[in-house]
N, C-alpha and C positions, 0 to 999 in steps of 0.2 A: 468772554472771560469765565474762567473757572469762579465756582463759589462751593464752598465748602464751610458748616460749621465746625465754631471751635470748640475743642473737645475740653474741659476739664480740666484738672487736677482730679479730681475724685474717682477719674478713670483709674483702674488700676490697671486690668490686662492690657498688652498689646492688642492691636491694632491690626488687622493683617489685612493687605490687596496681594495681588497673583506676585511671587516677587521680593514682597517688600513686609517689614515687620515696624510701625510704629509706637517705640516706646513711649510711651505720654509723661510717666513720672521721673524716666530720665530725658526727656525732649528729645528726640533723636531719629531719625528715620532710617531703617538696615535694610538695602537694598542688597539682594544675593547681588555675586559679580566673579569673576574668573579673569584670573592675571594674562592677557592675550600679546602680551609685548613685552621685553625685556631688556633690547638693543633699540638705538636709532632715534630720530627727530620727533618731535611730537608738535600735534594740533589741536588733542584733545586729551582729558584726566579719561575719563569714560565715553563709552558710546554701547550703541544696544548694539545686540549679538548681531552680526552677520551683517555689519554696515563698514564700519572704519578700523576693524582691530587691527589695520597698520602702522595706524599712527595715534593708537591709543593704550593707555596702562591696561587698563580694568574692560571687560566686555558687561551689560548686565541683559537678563532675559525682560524682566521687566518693562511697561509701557512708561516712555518720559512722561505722560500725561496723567498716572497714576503716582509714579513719584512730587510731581506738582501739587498734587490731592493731598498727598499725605503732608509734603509740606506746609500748606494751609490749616489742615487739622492741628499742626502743630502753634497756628498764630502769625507765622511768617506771611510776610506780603509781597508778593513778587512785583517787578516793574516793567522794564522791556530790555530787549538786547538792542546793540546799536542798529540804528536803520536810518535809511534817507524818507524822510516825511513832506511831501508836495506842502507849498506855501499857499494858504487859502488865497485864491482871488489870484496868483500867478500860475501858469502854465507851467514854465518851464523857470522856474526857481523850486530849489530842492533844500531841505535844511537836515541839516544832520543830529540826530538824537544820540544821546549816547549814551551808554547800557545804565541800569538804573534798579535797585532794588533791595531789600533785605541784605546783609552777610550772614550765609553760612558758611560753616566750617566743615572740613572734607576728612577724612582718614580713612584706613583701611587697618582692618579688623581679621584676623585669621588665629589660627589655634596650632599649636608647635608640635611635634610626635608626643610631645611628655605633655599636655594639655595644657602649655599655658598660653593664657591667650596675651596676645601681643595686638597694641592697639597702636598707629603708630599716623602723625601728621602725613598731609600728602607730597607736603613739600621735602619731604626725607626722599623720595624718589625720582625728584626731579632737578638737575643741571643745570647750569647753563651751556650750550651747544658749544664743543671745543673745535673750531675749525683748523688749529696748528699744529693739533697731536701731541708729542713727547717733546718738547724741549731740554737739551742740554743733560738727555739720558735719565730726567728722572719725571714721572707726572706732574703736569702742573695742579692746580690747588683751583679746581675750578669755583663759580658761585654759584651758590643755595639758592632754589626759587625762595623768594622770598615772601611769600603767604599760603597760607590753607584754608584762607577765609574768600569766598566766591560769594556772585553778586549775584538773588536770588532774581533771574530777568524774567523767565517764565517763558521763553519762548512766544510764539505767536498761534492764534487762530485765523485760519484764512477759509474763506467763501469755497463751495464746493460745489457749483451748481445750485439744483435743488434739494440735494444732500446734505446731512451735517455738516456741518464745518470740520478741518483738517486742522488736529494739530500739528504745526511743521516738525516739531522733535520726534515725535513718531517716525515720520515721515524719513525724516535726513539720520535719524541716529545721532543726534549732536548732542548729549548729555550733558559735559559738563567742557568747558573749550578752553583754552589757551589763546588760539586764534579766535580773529572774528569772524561769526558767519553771518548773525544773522536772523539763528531760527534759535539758537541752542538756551537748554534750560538754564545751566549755569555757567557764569561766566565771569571773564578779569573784567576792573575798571579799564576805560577806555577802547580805542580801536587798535586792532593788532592784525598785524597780517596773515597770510596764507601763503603768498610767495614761497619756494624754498628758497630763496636766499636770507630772508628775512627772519624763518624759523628761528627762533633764540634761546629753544631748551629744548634738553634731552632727557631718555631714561637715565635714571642712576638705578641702578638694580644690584647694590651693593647689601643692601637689607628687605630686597624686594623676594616674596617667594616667587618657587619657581614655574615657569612658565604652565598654565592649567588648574592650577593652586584654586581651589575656591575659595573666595575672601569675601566678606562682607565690606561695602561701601556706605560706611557712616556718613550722615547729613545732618550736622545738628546745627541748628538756625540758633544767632545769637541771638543772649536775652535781651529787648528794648531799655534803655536808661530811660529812668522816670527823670520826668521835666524838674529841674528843682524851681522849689516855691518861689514865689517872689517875696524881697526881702520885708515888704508888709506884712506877708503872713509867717513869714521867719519870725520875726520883732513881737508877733503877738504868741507863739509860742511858749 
């Protein structure tokens, strides 16, 4: 497991790993990132450079495992992605986990010819996958992903010989999924396929820049609800 202390308030400057910029006093983590897609199916929000930019928004140069870091500094607690976990004391019983952790919130962040910056949810660029086309000569009215808040799972460390351990997001490129893999840092609740028949969103690239765009990819981990008191110490208030 990653460990990393927590930084402050009283931090003022940013934060910086190879990549990545962590604001403390606005909670936030800016991972550089470049628009690598703009038609077609998707499996993933992000993936690192030169792994998956076929079926991803955003490419980042950055290490998943440094973006992890910086989530942590930020207070966020990661959990796991879905995985199948052997049952103690059975061989061949298998139990199913299913993805678990903090919500963050995802957007993408870029600066317009005339400088304004445009900060905008992730869910603005993503569909639901239209398998029927044009109906009846006019667009249909597809639906909106319906969140930009992802499940902080953290991916996994796995055995490496006598070597470090491997983090698998490194590894696979799966930064932030739509589908389930497995390895990836962030992800939806529950289990989702891979299949393409099953794919069930698309680019919307109607306010997406254009293809090569350098965009920054905001990570900001929601604030935790304070437990309310019990009505004892309500009443003695």
């Amino acid at each position: 497991m990653l460990v990393a202390t927590a930084v402050t308030n009283a931090v003022a400057d940013p934060v910086k790993l190879p990549g990545i910029e962590i604001n403390v006093q606005a909670r936030c983590v800016d991972v550089e990132a470049t628009v690598c897609l703009r038609e077609g199916t998707l499996e993933l929000v992000a993936c690192t450079k030169d792994s998956k930019e076929h079926e991803s928004i955003v490419a980042i140069t950055a290490r998943p495992m440094h973006v992890h870091a910086a989530l942590l500094l930020l207070g966020a607690e990661p959990g796991n992605p879905a995985i199948m976990k052997p049952v103690e004391g059975e061989e061949t019983s298998w139990l199913k986990v299913p993805p678990r952790g903090d919500l963050v919130d995802v957007s993408l962040v870029w600066k317009k010819e005339g400088g304004e910056i445009i900060e905008r949810p992730i869910s603005d660029f993503i569909v639901r996958a239209d398998s029927d086309g044009i109906e009846d000569g006019e667009d249909k009215e597809r639906e909106s992903f319906p969140t930009h808040a992802f499940l902080f799972a953290g991916s996994r460390l796995i055995a490496n010989g006598e070597g470090p351990r491997v983090y698998l997001s490194d590894r696979s490129g799966n930064l932030i999924s739509l589908a389930t893999f497995g390895d990836e840092l962030l992800c939806l609740p529950g289990v989702h396929s891979r299949e393409n028949g099953a794919l069930l969103w698309e680019i919307n690239a109607t306010q997406l820049p254009e293809l090569g765009t350098q965009v920054t990819l905001r990570l900001r981990p929601k604030m935790k609800r304070k437990r309310p008191s019990s009505p004892e110490k309500q009443l003695q208030k």
